[in-house]
TIVO-673337 format. One line per field, with one value per atom (N, C-alpha, C): residue in one letter; x negated, y negated, z. Coordinates in steps of 0.1 Angstrom, whole numbers. Each point is the difference from the previous one (the first is absolute). Layout:
res = A,... $
x = X,... $
y = Y,... $
z = Z,... $
This chain:
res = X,X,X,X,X,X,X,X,X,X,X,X,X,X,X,X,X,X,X,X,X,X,X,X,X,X,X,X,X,X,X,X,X,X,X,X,X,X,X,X,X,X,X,X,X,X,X,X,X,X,X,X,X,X,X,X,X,X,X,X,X,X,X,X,X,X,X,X,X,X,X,X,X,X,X,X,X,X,X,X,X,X,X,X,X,X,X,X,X,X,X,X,X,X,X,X,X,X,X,X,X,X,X,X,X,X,X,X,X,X,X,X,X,X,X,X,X,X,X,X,X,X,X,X,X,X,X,X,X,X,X,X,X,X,X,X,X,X,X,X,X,X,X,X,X,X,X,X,X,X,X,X,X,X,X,X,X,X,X,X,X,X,X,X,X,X,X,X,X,X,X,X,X,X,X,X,X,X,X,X,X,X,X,X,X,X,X,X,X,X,X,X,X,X,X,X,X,X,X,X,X,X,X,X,X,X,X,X,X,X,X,X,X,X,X,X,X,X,X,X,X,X,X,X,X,X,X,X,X,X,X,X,X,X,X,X,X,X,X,X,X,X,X,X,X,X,X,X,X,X,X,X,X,X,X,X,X,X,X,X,X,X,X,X,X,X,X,X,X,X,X,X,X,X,X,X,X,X,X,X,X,X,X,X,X,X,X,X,X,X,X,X,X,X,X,X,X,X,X,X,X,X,X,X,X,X,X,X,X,X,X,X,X,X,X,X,X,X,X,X,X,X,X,X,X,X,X,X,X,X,X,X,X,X,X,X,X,X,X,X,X,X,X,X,X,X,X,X,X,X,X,X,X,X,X,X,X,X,X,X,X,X,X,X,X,X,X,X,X,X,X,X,X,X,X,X,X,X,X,X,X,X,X,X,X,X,X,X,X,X,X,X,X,X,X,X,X,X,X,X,X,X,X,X,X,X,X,X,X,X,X,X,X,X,X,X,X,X,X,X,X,X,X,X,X,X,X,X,X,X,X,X,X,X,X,X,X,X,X,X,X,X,X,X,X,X,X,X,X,X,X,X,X,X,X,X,X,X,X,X,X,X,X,X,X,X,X,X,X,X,X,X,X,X,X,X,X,X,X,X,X,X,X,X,X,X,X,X,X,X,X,X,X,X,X,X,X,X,X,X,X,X,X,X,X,X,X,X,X,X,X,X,X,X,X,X,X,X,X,X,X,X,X,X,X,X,X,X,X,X,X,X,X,X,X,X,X,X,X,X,X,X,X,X,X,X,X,X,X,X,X,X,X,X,X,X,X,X,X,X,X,X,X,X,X,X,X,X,X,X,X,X,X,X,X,X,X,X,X,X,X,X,X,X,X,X,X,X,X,X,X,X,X,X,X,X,X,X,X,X,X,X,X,X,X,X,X,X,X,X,X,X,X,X,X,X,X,X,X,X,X,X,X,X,X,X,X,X,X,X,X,X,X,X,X,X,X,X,X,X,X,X,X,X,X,X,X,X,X,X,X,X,X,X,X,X,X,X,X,X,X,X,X,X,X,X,X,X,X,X,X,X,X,X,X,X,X,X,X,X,X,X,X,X,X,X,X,X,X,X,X,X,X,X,X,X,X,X,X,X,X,X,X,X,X,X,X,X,X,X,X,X,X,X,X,X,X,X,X,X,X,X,X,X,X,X,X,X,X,X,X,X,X,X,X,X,X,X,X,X,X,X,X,X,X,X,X,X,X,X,X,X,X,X,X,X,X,X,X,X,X,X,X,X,X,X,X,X,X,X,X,X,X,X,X,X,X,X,X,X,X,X,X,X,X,X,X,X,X,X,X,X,X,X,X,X,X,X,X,X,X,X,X,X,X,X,X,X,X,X,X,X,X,X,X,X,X,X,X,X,X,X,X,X,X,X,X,X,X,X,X,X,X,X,X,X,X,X,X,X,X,X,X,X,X,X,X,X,X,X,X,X,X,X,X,X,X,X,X,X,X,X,X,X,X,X,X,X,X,X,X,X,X,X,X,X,X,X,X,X,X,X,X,X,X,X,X,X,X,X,X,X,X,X,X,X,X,X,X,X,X,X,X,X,X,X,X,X,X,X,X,X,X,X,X,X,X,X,X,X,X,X,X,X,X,X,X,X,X,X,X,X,X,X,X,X,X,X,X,X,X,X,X,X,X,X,X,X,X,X,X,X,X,X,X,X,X,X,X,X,X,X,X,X,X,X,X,X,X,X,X,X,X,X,X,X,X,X,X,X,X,X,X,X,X,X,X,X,X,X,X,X,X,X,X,X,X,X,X,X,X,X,X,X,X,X,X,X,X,X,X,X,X,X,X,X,X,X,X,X,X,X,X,X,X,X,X,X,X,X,X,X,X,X,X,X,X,X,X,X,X,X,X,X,X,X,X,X,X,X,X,X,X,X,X,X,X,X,X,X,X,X,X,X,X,X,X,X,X,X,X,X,X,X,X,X,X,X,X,X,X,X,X,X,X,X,X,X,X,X,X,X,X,X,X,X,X,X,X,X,X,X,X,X,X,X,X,X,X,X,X,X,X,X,X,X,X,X,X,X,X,X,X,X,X $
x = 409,-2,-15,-5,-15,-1,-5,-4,-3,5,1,-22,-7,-8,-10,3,-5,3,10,1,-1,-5,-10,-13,-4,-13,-6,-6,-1,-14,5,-11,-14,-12,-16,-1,-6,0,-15,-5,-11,2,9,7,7,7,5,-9,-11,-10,-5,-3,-6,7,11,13,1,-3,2,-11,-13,-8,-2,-7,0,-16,0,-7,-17,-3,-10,-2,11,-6,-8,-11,-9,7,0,5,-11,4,-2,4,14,7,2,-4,4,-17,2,-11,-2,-7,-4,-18,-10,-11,-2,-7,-4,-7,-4,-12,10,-10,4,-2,7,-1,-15,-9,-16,0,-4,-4,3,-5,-5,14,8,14,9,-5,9,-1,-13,-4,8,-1,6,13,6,16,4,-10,3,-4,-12,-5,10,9,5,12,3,9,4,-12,-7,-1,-4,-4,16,10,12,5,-2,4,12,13,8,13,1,12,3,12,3,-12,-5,-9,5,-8,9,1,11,9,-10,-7,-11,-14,0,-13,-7,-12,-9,-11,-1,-6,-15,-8,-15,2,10,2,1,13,1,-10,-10,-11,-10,1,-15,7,10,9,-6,6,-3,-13,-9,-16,-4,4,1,3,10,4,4,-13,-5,-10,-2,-7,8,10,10,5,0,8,-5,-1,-14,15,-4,8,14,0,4,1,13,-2,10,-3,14,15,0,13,4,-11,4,6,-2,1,10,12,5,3,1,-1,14,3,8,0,8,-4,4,-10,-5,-3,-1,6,13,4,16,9,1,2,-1,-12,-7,10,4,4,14,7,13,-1,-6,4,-5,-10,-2,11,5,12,11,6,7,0,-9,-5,0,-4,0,13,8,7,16,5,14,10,9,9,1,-4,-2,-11,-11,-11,-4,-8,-9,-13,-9,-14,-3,-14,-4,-10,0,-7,-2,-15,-5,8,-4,11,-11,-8,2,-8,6,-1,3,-5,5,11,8,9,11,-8,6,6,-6,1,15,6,13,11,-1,7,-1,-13,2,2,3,6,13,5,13,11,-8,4,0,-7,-1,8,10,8,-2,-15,-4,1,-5,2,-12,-4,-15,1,-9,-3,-18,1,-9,-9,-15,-7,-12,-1,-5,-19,-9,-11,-2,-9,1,-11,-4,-14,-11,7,-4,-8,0,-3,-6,-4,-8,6,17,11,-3,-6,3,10,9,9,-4,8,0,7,-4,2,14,-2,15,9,-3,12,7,-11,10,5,-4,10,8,5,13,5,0,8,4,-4,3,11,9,13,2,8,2,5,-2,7,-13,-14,-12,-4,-1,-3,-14,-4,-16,-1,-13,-8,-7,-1,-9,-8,-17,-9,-5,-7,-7,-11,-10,-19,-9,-5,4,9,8,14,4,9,4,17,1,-5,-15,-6,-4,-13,-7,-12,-11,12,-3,-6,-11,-2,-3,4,2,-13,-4,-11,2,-14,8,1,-2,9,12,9,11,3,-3,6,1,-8,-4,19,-1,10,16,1,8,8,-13,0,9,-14,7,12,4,15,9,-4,9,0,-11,2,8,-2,8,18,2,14,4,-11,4,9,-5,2,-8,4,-6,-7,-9,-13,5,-1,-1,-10,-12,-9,-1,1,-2,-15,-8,-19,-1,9,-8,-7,-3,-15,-10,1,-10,-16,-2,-16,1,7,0,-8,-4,-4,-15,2,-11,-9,3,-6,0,-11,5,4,4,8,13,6,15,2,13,-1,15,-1,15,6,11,12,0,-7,-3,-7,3,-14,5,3,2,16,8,14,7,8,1,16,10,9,-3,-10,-4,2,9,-2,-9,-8,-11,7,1,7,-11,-4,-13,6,-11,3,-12,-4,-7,0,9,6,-13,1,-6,-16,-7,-14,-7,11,-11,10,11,3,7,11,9,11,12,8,13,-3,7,0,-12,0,6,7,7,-2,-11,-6,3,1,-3,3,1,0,6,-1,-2,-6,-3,-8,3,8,5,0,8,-3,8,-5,0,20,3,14,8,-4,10,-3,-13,-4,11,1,11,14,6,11,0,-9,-4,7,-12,1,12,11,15,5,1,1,-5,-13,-9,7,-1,12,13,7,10,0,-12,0,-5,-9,-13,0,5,-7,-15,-6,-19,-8,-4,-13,-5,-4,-2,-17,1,-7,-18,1,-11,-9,9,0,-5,0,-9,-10,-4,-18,-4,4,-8,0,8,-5,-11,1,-9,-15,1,-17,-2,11,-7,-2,7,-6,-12,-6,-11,-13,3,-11,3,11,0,-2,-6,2,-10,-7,-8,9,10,9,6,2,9,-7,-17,-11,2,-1,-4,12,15,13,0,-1,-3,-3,-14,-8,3,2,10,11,10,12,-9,-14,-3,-2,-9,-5,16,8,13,9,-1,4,-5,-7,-13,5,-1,-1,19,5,19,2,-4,-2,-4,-13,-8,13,-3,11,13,11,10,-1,-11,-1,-8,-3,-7,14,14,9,8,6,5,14,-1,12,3,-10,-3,-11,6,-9,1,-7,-9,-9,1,-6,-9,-10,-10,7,9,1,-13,6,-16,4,7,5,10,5,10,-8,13,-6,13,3,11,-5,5,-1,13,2,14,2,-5,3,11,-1,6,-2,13,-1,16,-9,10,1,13,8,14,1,20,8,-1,1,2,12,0,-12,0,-11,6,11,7,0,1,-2,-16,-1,-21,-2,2,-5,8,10,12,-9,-3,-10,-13,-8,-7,-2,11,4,2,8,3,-8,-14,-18,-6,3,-6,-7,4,-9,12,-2,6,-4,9,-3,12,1,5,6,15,4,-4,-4,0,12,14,13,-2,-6,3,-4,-6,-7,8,14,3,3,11,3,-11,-11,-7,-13,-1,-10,3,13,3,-15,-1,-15,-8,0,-13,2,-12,0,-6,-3,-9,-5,-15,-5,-9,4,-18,-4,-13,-15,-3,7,-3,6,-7,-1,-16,-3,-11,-5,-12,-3,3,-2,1,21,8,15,-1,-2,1,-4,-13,-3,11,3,9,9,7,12,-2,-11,-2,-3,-3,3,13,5,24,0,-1,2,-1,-14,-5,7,3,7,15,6,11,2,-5,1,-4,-6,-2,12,4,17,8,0,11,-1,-12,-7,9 $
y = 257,-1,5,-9,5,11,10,16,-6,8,-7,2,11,4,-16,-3,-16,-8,-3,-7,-1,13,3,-8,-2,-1,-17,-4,-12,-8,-13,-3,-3,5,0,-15,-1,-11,-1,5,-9,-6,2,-8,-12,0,-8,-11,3,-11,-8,11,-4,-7,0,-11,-17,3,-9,-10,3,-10,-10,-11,-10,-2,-11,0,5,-10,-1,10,5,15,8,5,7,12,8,16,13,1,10,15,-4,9,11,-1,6,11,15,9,-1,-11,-1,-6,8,-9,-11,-8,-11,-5,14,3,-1,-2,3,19,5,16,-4,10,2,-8,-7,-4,10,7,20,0,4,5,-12,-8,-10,-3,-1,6,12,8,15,-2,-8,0,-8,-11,-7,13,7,5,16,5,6,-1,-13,-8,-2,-5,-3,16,7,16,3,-1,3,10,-2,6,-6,-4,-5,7,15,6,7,9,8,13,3,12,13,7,16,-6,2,0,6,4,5,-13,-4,-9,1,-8,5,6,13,10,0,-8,-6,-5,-9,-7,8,13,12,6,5,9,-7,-12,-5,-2,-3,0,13,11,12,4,-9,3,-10,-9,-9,4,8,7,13,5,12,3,-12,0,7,-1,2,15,0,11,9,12,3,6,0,6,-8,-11,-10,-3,3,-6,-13,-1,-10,4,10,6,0,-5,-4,-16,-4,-13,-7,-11,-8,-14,-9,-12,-7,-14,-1,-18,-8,-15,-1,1,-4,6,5,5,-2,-10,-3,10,2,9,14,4,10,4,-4,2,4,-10,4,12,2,13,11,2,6,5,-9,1,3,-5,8,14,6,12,8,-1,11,-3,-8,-5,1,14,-2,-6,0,-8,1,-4,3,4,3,2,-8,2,-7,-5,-11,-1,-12,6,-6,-9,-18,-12,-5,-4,-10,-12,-4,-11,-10,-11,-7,5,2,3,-11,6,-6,-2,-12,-8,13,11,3,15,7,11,5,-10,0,3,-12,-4,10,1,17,12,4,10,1,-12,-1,1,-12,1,19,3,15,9,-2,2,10,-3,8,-7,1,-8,-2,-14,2,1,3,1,-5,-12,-3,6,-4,7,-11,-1,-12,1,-13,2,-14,0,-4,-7,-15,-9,6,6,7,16,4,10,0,-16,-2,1,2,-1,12,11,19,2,8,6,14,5,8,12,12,13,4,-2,-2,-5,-13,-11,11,5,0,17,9,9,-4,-8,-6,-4,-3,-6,12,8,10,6,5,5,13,7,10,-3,-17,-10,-6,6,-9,7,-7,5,-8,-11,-6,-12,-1,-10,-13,-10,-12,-1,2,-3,-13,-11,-11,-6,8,-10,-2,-9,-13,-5,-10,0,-15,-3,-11,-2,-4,-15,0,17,-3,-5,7,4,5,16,7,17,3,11,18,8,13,6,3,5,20,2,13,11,4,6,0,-11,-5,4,-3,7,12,10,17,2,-6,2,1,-12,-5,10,6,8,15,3,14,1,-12,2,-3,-5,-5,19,8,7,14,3,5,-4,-11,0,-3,4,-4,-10,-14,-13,-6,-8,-4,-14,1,-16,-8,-16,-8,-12,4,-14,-9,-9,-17,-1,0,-1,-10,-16,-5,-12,4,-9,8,13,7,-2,-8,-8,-9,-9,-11,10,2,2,-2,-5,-9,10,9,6,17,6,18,1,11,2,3,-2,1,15,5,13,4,7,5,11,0,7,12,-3,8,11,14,9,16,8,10,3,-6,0,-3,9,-6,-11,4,-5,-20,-9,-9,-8,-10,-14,-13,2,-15,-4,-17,-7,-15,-6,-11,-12,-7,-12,-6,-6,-8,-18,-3,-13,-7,8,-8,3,11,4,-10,-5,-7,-10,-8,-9,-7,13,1,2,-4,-1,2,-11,-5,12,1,17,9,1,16,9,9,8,15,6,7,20,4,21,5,11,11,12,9,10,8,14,12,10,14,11,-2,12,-1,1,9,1,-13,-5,-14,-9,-4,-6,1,8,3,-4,4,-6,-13,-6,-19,-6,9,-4,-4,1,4,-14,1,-11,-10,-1,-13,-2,9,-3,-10,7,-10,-15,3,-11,-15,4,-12,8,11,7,4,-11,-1,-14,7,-13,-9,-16,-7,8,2,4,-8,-15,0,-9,1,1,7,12,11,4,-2,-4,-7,-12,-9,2,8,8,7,11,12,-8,-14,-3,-6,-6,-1,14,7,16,4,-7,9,-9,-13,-14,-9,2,-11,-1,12,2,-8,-9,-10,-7,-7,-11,6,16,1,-4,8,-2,-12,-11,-15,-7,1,-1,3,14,5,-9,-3,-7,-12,-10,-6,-3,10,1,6,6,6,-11,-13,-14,-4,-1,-11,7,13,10,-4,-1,-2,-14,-12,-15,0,7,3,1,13,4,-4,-4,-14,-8,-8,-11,-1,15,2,4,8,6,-12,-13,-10,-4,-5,-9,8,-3,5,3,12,5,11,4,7,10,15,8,10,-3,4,17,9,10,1,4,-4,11,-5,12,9,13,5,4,-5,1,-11,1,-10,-13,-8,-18,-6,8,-8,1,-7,-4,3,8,-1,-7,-7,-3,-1,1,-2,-11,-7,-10,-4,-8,0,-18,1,-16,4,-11,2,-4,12,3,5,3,14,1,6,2,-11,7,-15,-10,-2,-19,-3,4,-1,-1,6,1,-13,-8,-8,-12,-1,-6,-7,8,-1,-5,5,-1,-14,-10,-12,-6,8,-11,3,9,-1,15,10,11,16,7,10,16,1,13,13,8,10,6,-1,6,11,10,11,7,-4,5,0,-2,5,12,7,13,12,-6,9,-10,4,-6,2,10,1,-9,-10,-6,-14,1,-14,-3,-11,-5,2,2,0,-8,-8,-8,11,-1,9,-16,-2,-6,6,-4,2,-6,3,-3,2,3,-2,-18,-8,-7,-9,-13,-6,-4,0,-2,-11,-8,-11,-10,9,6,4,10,8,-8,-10,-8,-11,-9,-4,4,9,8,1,6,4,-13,-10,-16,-3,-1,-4,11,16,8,-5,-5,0,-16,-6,-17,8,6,3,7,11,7,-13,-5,-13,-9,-5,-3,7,15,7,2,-5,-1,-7 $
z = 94,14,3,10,3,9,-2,10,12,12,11,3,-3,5,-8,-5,-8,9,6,8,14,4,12,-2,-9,-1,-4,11,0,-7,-3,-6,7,-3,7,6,13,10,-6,-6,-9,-6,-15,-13,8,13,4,4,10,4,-14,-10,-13,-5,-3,-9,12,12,8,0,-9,3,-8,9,-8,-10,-9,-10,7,9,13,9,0,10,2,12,-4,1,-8,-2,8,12,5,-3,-6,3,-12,-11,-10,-4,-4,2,-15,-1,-16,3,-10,3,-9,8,-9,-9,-7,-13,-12,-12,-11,-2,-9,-3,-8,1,-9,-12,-5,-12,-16,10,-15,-2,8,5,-8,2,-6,-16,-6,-7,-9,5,-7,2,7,-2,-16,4,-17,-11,0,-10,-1,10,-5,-4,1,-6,-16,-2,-15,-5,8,-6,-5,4,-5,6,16,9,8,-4,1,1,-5,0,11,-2,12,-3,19,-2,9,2,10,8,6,12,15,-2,9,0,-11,0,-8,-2,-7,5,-14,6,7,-7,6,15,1,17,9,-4,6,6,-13,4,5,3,8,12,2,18,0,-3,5,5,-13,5,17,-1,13,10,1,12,3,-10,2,13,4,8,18,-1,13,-6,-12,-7,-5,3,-15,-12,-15,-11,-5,4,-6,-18,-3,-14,-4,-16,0,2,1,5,13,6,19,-2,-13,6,-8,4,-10,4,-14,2,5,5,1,3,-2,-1,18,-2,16,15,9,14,1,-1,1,-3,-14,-12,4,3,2,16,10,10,-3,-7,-6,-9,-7,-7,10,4,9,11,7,8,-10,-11,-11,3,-1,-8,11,18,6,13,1,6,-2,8,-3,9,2,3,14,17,12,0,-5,6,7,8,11,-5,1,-6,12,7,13,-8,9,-10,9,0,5,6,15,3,7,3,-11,-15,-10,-13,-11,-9,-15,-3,-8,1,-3,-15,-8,5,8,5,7,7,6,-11,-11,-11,-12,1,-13,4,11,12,-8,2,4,-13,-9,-14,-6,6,-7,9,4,7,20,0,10,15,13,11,4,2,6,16,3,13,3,9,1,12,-2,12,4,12,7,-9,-4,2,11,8,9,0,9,3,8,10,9,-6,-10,-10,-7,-3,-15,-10,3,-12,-4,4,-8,7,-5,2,13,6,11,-3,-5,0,8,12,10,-2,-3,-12,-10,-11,-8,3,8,7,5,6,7,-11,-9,-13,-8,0,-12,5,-10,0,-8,-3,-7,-14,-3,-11,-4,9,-6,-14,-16,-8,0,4,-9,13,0,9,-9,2,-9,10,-3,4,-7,8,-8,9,-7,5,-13,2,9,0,10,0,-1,-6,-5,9,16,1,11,6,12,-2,-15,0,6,8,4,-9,4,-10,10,-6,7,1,14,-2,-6,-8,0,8,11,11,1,-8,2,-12,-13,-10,0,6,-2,10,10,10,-12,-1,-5,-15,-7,-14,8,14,3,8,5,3,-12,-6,-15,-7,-3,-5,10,10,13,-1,-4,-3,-11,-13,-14,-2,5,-8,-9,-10,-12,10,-1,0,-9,-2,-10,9,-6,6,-10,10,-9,6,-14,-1,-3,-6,-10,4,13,5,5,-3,-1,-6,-3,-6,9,8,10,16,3,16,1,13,5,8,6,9,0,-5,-2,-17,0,-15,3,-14,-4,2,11,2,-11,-9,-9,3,-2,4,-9,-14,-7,2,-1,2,1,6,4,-6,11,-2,-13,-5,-16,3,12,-1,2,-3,0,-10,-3,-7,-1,0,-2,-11,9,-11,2,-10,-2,-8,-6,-9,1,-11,-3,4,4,-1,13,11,11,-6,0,-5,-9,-13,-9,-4,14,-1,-14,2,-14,5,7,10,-11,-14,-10,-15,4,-14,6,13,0,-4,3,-4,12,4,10,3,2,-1,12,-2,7,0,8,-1,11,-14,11,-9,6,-6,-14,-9,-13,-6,11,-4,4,12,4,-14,-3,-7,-12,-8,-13,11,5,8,3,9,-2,-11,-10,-14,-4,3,-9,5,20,0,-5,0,-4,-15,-9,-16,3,13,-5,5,9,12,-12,-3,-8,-16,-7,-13,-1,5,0,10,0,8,-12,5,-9,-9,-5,-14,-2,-1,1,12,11,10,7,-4,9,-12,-13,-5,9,4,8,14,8,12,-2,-11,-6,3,-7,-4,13,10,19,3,2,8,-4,-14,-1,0,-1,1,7,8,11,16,5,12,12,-8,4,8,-12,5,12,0,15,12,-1,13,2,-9,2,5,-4,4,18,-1,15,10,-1,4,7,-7,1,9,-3,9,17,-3,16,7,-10,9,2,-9,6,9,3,9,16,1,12,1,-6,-1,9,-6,4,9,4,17,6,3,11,1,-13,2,9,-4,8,13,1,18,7,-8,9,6,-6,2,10,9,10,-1,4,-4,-12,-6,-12,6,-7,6,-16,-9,-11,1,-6,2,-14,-4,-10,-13,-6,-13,-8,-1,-6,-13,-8,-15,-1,-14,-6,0,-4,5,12,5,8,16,9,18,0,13,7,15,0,15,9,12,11,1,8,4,16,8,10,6,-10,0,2,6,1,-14,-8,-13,-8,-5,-7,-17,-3,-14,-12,0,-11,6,8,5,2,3,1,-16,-13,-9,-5,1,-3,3,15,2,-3,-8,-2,-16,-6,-12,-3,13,-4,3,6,1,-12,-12,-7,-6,7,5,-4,-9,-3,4,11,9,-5,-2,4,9,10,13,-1,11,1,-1,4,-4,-13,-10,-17,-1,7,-2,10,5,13,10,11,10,8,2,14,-6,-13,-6,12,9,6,8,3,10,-8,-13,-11,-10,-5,-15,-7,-15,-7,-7,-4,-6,-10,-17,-5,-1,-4,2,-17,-9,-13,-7,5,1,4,-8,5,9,5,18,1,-10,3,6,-9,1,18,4,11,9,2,9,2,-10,1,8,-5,9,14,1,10,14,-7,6,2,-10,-1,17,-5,13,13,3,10,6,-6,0,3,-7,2,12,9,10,10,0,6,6,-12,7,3,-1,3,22,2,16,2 $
């Protein structure tokens, strides 16, 4: 018999738009970029292949990837070693054990609403309750200090923070993180931020969760950074004792991280951060080209993302978000409902922009033709 708490949990209204499309479709909708991973990187994956890097390794990682994470974000952190940090195939992965490991049975854990697909669903699977907390258009999509006091319970054990944020690409100014850390530490709740478009922001710097407070989970990946979505690669970074605890889970969860998989992260972290600037770049011109586009078409009210690769727009049609995206779907055009990320995502598409301009313009023609007939 299947556990009922499995069957709470529904399948992602992304995977679903994604399985729905046809051969021709332009794909808006899926947060993958459209690069190859670095040359070097790809490179070192064969060569540590060939090296005879093939077997099972520590359950923690390898030890070199470790200690250069640590060196990386020592910058937020000072005293960082490889013992802050472990590997894990993926963010995905990494969230699941994570929630494993500090989540017992009724706890409370306050998430992002509209949020990541996966945040409700690994709540839940780990037997805890989520409770969502509004970020809003009207806000620039940060979260509200007041929000999440009104939410907290005497059942609140951990908060999920995530900037840049994947669907608003919205990013926290830090005023807003400092808030957020000293009320988290005032009622000793565990942090778990989702960073891993932390190298993506357009405007300012990436402000981390990481720093003072030790009760903090940074959880990352390589997948979006150097356009390795498919190597599953990805960490965490917390104190030294959760870390050995993690650990146990992560053994029974996966045994080890793929092996020479992370050599060929190892040789991007340390020679490829070109590709990220120039990646970046990039997604800032097709970011800009997005927005115009959508806030020209009527009826679409676009706010300028200052991280990630994704648009959340508003939009006001006689419509709900799955029918608008259904819509557009059978012109040719793959959107994302805002209901995939949360009921209060209704009146929003999420579009990316990791995709070719030349892709996007298109789209953004089907769009503009399609709102057309809907007059």
């Amino acid at each position: 018999m299947i556990s009922k708490k499995v069957k709470e949990v529904e399948l992602s209204g992304i995977r679903k738009m994604f399985e729905m499309a046809g051969e021709d479709t332009i794909n808006l909708g899926l947060g993958q970029p459209d690069f190859q991973p670095p040359e070097g990187a790809i490179d070192a994956y064969y060569q540590a292949m060939r090296d005879g890097h093939n077997g099972y390794g520590s359950t923690y990682g390898l030890e070199e990837l470790r200690k250069e994470i640590a060196e990386d974000y020592s910058k937020y952190k000072s005293g960082l070693t490889k013992e802050n940090v472990l590997m894990h195939v993926g963010a995905t992965q990494a969230f699941r054990v994570t929630t494993e490991s500090i989540i017992e049975d009724g706890d409370e854990v306050l998430y992002p609403e509209p949020g990541f697909v996966l945040y409700d669903s690994q709540i839940k699977l780990a037997g805890g309750k989520p409770v969502p907390y509004p970020v809003e258009q009207k806000y620039d999509f940060v979260p509200q200090i007041e929000d999440l006091k009104e939410r907290m319970t005497s059942k609140t054990k951990a908060i999920i923070v995530n900037s840049p944020s994947n669907p608003t690409g919205g990013v926290f100014p830090e005023d807003e993180v400092k808030k957020i850390i000293e009320w988290s530490e005032n009622n000793d709740l565990i942090v778990i931020s989702d960073e891993v478009y932390e190298k993506m922001v357009y405007e300012g710097e990436h402000k981390s969760f990481l720093g003072d407070y030790e009760n903090v989970i940074m959880i990352n990946s390589f997948s979006k950074v150097f356009a390795m979505t498919g190597w599953r690669v990805g960490y965490t970074i917390t104190r030294k004792d959760w870390i050995e605890e993690l650990g146990k889970v992560n053994y029974y969860n996966i045994a080890c991280p793929p092996t020479a998989t992370q050599h060929a992260v190892l040789h991007a972290l340390r020679e490829e951060l070109e590709f990220v600037e120039n990646m970046t770049e990039t997604f800032r011109k097709r970011r800009d080209i997005i927005v115009d586009r959508l806030n020209s078409i009527s009826g679409f009210e676009c706010l300028k993302p200052k991280g990630a690769f994704y648009v959340f727009p508003s939009f006001d049609f006689d419509l709900t978000a799955k029918e608008f995206a259904m819509e557009l779907l059978d012109e040719g055009v793959i959107a994302t409902p805002g209901t995939a990320f949360g009921p209060t995502g209704e009146g929003h598409l999420r579009f990316s922009y990791a995709n070719s301009t030349k892709n996007i313009e298109e789209a953004m023609d089907i769009i503009e033709n399609t709102v057309e007939d809907l007059d």
